[in-house]
C-alpha angles and dihedrals in degrees: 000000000000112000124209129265132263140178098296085093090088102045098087090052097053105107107110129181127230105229155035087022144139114222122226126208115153134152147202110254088169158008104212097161133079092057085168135325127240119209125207115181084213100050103019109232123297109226112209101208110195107173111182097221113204117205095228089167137097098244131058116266099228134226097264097032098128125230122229124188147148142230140209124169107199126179107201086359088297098126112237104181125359128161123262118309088345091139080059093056096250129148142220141228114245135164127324120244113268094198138038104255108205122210099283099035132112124210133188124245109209124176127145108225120201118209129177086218114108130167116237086195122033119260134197105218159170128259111188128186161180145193138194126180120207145153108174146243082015096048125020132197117280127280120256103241097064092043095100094072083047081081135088149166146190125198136199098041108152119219113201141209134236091270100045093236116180112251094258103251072178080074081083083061103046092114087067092051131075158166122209132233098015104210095045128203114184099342146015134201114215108215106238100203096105092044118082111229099217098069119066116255140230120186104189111191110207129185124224082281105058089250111146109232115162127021138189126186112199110188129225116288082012099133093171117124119283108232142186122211101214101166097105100044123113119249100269147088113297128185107228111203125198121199117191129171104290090345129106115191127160131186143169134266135195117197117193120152 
């Protein structure tokens, strides 16, 4: 399993030299990108990554210093993407300043990141960051006692999948509904008492890769029981959605004959 990152990433960037330099101290004020993610099981998931960098130093940052950082995305602190090494702590090169940034200032680091990585079920996750700015010998990496402020991290991003399906608050609710029995052989009944009878009712079946494979339309006032002919699918893990009026609920299916 991949671990997140500390502040062993500048370790490696520390040699400094004693004269004729500019000192940089800058730190992170904000992660404004990734607002969300968006999967596609033919292209992976592009990651907009938008960090606000504050010049906490003495000395100017110049239009050419290069900008160095690194990237982990974590859900429940596993790491799911990250950039190269950055377990290890090490960084990479990114874009070179476009404007002098004076001691005070605050300037935006943009850069679009592709992944192979999608989601076939949509995830609230992490993204965690840092970011270093150099040109040597002019300028060399930061000191370490000023690194801690070089972190952030934003909370709350959601990563979707191919579908766009909502993040199931009525995860909250999963204990209300189920699907029996699980493992399934030739059918499965789908609990609805977490569905309200009144709306109409689509039950979508999906595989690992978001491929729909089963569906059941229940209509309104209909309080039969909802089931899931399983029979021809295939031994394996399958994402049951409900869609239900306003209503959103996923769940999880094992079929093992």
């Amino acid at each position: 399993m991949k671990k997140l990152f500390t502040t062993a990433f500048a370790l490696a960037f520390m040699s400094a030299f004693s004269y004729g330099q500019r000192i940089c101290d800058v730190s992170i004020q904000s992660i404004d990108g990734p607002a969300e993610i968006e999967s596609s099981s033919s292209t992976g998931s592009v990651i907009n990554l938008n960090i606000a960098v504050y010049n906490d130093g003495p000395d100017d940052l110049k239009t050419g210093d290069t900008i160095f950082y690194l990237m982990q995305i974590a859900k429940n602190n596993s790491v799911i993407v990250q950039t190269n090494g950055a377990n290890q702590g090490y960084v990479t090169r990114g874009p070179v300043l476009s404007r002098d940034v004076i001691p005070g200032d605050t300037f935006h680091f943009v850069v679009n990141l592709t992944t192979t990585t999608y989601m076939t079920q949509s995830v609230t996750c992490d993204v965690n960051a840092a970011v270093i700015v150099a040109n040597r010998p002019d300028l060399p990496f930061e000191d370490q006692s000023t690194i801690q402020n070089n972190f952030g991290k934003k909370t709350g991003i959601t990563w979707w999948n191919e579908e766009k399906w909502a993040v199931s608050v009525q995860d909250v609710n999963k204990d209300l509904l189920r699907v029996y029995p699980n493992p399934a052989n030739n059918h499965a009944i789908l609990n609805r008492t977490a569905i309200d009878a009144s709306a109409t009712t689509v039950v979508s079946v999906y595989d690992i890769k978001g491929t729909e494979v089963a569906t059941v339309t229940k209509l309104a006032g209909d309080n039969s029981p909802i089931e899931i002919n399983t029979a021809q699918l295939n031994n394996g893990v399958y994402v049951v959605k409900v869609n239900n009026g306003e209503q959103q609920h996923t769940t999880k299916m094992v079929v093992n004959h």
